[in-house]
C-alpha positions as semicolon CSV with decimal commas, in nm:
position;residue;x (nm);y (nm);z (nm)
1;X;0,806;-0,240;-0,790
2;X;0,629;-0,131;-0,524
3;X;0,638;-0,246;-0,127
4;X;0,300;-0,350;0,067
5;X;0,318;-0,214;0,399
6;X;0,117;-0,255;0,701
7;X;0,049;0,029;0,953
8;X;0,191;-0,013;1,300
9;X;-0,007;0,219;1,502
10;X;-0,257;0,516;1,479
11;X;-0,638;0,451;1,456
12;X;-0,567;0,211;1,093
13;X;-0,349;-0,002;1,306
14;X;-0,285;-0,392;1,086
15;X;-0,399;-0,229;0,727
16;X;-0,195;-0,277;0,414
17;X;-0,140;-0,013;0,192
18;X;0,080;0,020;-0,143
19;X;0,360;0,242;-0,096
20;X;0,343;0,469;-0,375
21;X;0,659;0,671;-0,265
22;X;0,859;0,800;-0,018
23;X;0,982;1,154;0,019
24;X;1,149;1,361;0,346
25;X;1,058;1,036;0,585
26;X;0,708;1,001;0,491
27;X;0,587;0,693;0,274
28;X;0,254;0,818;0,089
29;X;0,020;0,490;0,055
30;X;-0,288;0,394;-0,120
31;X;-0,485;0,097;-0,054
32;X;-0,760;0,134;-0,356
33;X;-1,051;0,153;-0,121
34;X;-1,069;0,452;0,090
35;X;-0,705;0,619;0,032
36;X;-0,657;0,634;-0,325
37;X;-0,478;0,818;-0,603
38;X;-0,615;1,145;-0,524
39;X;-0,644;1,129;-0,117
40;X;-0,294;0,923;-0,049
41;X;-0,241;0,838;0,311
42;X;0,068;1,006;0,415
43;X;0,254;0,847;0,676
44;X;0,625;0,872;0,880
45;X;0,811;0,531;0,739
46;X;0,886;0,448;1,165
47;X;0,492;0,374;1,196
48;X;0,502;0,153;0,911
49;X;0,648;-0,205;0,825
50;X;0,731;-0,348;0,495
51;X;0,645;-0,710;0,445
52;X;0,919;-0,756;0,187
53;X;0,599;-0,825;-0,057
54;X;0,587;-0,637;-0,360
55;X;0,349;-0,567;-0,680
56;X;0,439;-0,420;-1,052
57;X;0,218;-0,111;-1,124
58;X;0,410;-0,034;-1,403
59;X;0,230;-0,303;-1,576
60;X;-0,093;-0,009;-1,588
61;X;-0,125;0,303;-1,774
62;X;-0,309;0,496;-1,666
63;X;-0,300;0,352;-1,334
64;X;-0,687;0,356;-1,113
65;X;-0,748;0,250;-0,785
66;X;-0,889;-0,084;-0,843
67;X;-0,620;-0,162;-1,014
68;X;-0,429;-0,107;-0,676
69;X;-0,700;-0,284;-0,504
70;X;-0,643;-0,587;-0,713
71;X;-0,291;-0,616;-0,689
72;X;-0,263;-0,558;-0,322
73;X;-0,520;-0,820;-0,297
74;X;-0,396;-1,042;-0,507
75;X;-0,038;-1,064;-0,330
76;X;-0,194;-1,062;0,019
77;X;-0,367;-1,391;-0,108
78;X;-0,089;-1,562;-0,251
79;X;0,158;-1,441;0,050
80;X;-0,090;-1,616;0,341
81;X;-0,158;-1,286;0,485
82;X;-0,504;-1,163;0,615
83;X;-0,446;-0,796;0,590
84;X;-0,654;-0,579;0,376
């Protein structure tokens, strides 16, 4: 499973992204729009916040952005958030 974040600061300050993974206190994020697979948004974990939402990636293979884009979508929707 994978956490939806929301940045707390910088110039993409309030956007959700899909945490991907975390390595050396950096999460590395996609959102399916304009950070994807190939250009992930790397980011130190204290200028992000989890919103204890997840989605299942595992479910695609091979994974694309839109399917990223869908699923963060989709959970944003059902959770009541505007984000995204």
């Amino acid at each position: 499973m994978n956490y939806i974040a929301v940045s707390i600061c910088g110039h993409d300050k309030d956007k959700a992204y899909v945490i991907l993974y975390e390595k050396d206190g950096y999460a590395y994020l996609a959102d399916g729009k304009t950070k994807g697979l190939v250009n992930l948004k790397k980011k130190k974990l204290k200028h992000i916040k989890k919103l204890g939402l997840t989605v299942d990636l595992s479910k695609y293979d091979p994974l694309y952005d839109a399917h990223i884009l869908k699923e963060l979508r989709s959970v944003l929707k059902k959770g009541g958030c505007c984000l995204g």
